[in-house]
C-alpha positions in Angstrom: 3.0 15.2 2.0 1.3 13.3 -0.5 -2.2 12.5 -0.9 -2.7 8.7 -0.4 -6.5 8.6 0.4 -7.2 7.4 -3.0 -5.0 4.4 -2.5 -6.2 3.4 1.2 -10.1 3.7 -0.1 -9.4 1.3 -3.1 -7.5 -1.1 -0.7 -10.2 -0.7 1.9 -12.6 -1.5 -0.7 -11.2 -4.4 -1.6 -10.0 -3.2 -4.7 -6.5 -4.8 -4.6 -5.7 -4.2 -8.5 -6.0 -0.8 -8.1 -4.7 0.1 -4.9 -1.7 -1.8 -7.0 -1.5 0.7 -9.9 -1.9 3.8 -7.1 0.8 2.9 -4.9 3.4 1.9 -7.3 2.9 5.0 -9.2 3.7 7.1 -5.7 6.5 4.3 -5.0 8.4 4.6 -8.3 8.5 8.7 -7.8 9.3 8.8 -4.2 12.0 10.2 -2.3 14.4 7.5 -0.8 13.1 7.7 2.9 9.8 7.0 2.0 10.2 4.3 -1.3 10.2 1.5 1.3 6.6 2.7 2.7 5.4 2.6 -0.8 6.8 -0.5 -1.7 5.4 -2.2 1.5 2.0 -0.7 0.5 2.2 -2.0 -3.2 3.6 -5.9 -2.0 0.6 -5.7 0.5 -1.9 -4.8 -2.6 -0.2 -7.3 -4.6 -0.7 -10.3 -1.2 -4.4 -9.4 -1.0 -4.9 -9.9 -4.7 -3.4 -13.1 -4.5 -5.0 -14.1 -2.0 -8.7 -13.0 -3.6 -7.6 -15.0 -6.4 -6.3 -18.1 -4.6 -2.9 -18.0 -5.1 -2.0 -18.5 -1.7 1.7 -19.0 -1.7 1.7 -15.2 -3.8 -0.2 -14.0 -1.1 2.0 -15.0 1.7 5.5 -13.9 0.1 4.0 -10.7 -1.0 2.5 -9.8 2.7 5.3 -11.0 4.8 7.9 -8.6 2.0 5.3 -5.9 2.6 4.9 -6.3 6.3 9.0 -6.0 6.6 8.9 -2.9 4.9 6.3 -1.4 6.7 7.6 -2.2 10.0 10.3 0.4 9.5 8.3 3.2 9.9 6.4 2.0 13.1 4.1 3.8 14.9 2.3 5.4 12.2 3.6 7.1 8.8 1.5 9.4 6.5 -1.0 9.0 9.2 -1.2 5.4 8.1 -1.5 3.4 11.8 1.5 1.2 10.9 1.3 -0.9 14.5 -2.4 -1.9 13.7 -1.4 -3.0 10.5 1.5 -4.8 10.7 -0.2 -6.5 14.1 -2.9 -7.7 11.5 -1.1 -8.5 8.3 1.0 -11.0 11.2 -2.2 -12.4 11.7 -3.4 -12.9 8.5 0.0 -14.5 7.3 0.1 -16.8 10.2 -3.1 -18.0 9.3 -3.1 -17.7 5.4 -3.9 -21.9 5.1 -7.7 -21.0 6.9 -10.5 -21.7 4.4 -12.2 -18.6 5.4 -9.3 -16.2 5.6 -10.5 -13.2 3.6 -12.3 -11.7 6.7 -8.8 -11.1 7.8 -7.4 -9.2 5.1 -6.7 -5.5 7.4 -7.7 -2.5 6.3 -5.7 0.5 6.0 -6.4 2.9 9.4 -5.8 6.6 9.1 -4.6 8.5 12.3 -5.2 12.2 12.6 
């Protein structure tokens, strides 16, 4: 199993850009059953940076391609806690238009 600690810190830390870069480099040499997790991880980097930037229509089509992806490997997948974070990317693109949105913007949980 591969190593995706890096990734979730950046995201967790806000660090959208990089969290990008980490993911997609996983995603692009990744066997088929797990591309789509990668994917989702890297269109969810790509929605939070968007929506950091205040490109909100970005934000919304990259989260809602990210949360589809994810929510193929419900409950949880590299120990990532898929249901928690699909539950609050739903939340977050249902209420992308809110001035104050980026306290919504989930953060990766790890299972163990």
């Amino acid at each position: 199993m591969i190593d995706i600690s890096e990734g979730v810190l950046l995201f967790n830390d806000c660090d959208f850009f990089a969290a990008h870069d980490f993911f997609e480099e996983i995603w692009m040499n990744a066997i088929k059953s797990e591309k789509e997790f990668f994917q989702g991880l890297v269109q969810i980097s790509v929605g939070s940076f968007h929506l950091i930037c205040g490109n909100k229509n970005g934000a919304k089509s990259q989260l809602a391609k990210g949360k589809f992806k994810l929510e193929q490997y419900l409950p949880s997948f590299y120990n990532v806690n898929i249901i928690k974070l699909v539950s609050e990317l739903s939340i977050l693109i249902e209420k992308i238009e809110v001035k104050d949105i980026f306290n919504l913007i989930p953060k990766i949980e790890l299972t163990t």
